[in-house]
N, C-alpha and C positions, 0 to 999 in steps of 0.2 A: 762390565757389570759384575759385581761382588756376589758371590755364589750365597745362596739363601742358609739359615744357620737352622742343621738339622730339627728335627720335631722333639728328637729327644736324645738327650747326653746324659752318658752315666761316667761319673768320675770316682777315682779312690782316692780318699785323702789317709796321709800317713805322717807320722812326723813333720818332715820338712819335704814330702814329697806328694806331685798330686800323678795320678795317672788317668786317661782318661781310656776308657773301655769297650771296646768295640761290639757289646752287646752287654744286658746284663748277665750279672755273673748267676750259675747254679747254685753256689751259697758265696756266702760273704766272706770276703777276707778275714785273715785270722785278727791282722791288727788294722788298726783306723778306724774309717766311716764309709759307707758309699753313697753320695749325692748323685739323685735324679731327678734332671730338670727339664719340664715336659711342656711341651705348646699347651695351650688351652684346647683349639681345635682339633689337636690331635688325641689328646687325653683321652676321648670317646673312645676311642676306634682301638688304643693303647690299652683301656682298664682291664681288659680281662690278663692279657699278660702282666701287666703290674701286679695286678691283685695275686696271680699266682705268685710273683715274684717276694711279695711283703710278705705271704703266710710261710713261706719256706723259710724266709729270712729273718722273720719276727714272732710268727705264732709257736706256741707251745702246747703245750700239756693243758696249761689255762687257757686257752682261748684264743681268742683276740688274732692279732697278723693283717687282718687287710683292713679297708679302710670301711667303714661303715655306708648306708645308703645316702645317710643325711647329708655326709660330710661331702659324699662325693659330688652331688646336687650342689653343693658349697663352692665347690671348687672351678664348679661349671658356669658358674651365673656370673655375667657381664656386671651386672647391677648389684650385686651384694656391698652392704658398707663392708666397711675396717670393723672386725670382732676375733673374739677369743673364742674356743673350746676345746674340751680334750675328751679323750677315753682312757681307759687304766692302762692303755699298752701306745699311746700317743698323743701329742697335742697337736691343735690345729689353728691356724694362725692367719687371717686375712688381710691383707694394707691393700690398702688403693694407692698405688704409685702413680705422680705424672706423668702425663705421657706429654713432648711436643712437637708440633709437626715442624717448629722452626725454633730455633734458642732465642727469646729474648736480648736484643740488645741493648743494655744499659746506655749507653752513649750514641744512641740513637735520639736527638732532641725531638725528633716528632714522634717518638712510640709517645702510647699513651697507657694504662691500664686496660682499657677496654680491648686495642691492640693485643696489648700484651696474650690478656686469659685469652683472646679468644685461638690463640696457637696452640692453647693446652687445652690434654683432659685428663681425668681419669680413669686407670685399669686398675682390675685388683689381680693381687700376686700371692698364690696360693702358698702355704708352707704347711707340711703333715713331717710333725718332728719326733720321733723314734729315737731307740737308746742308739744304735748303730744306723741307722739312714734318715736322709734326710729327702723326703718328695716337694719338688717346686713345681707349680704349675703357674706359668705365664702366656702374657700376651705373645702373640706373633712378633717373629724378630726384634726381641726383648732384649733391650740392649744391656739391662741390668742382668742377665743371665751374663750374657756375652762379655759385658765387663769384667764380672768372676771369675769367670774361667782362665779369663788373661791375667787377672789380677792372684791367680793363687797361683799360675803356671811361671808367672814371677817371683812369688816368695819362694815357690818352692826351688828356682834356680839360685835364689841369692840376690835377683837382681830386681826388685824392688826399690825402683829409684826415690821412694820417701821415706827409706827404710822403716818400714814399718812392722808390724807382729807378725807373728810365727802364723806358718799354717794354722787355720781353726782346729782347737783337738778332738771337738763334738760335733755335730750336728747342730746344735740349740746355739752355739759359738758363732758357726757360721750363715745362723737366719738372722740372728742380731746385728751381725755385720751388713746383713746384705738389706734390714730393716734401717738401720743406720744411715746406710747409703740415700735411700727411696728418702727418709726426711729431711736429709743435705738438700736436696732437692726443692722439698718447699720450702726449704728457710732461704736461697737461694731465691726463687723466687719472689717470696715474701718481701726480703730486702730489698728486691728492686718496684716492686707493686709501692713501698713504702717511699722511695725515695719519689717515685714519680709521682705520687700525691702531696708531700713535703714541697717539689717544685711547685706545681699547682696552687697551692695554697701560699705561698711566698709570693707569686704572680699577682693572686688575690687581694695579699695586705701590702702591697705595692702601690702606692699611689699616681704612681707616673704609671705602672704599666696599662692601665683601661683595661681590666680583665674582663671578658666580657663570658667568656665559654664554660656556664655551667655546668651545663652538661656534662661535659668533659668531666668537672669538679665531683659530681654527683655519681656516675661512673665509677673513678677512680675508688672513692668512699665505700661505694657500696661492694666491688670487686673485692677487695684486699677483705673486707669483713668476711665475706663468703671464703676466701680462700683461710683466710683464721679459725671460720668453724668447720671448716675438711682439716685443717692443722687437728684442732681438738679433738674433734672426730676420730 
């Protein structure tokens, strides 16, 4: 059984290097960024050392450094949609990523639509973006953290097997990346919600097939529309 992926990872990204840090640091490195990517459930029990840790690393003379009441209530709520806000010294950034308890399988002839969503849901995936840090706050065993971490600990080796772009240079670089990723996701699934209603209705204007399973039809229909306006959303 695969050991459970800590509550909270703090990594330094630099050039073409990422490290990842055995605590947070007492101030921030001279060059880079440093990404901290935090459970949800643990965030609580976490904010006061966070909060210390942004005003040292963030606040000034002017103000500002930690995260505000509102935001943090934000960051906490299962149920919040996909929205934007900022303050003068951060932006704050919400998506509702898929979650699935099983991957759709396209070449499955009996999955259906109804099938399909009912494998999924959604969570939302906090991001508080700063000139030098970046705070993520996710779901439990967030594989879209998990992804990252592998996924930069590979560019920054070289070994990048879709040879793709450099380490992110910002912070704001690498939530768009990782924002990127989360709506691969629903077009991914979109595509196949589309294709299995395309079958359906091909069934329908069939004349030899007797399509008898509306429902199914109706289903289908109504699913992919719902998951179009969480797309737009």
């Amino acid at each position: 059984m695969a050991d459970a992926p800590p509550s909270l990872r703090a990594l330094h990204l630099q050039s073409d290097q990422l490290t990842e840090l055995a605590q947070l640091p007492a101030e921030l490195p001279s060059k880079g960024f440093v990404w901290i990517g935090v459970s949800r459930p643990a965030l609580e029990a976490l904010l006061p050392e966070l909060q210390a840790a942004l005003q040292r690393w963030t606040g000034g003379a002017s103000g500002g450094g930690q995260l505000v009441d509102l935001h943090v209530s934000d960051l906490m709520n299962l149920h919040l949609t996909s929205h934007f806000d900022y303050t003068s010294w951060y932006d704050l950034l919400v998506f509702r990523r898929l979650v699935a308890t099983q991957r759709p399988d396209a070449a499955d002839g009996s999955a259906t639509a109804r099938r399909t969503i009912d494998t999924i849901d959604t969570n939302p995936v906090g991001f508080a973006v700063f000139d030098r840090v970046l705070l993520t706050v996710h779901p439990v065993d967030c594989q879209v953290r998990e992804y990252f971490v592998q996924r930069l600990a590979q560019l920054g080796q070289g070994s990048d097997i879709r040879g793709t772009s450099r380490v992110p240079a910002s912070p704001a670089d690498l939530m768009l990346r990782m924002v990127n990723h989360m709506v691969d996701g629903y077009l991914e699934l979109r595509r196949l919600l589309t294709r299995q209603l395309g079958q359906l209705q091909e069934q329908l204007l069939n004349p030899h097939s007797h399509f008898s399973n509306w429902r199914m039809l109706l289903d289908s229909r109504n699913v992919l529309h719902t998951l179009e306006d969480t797309c737009e959303d």
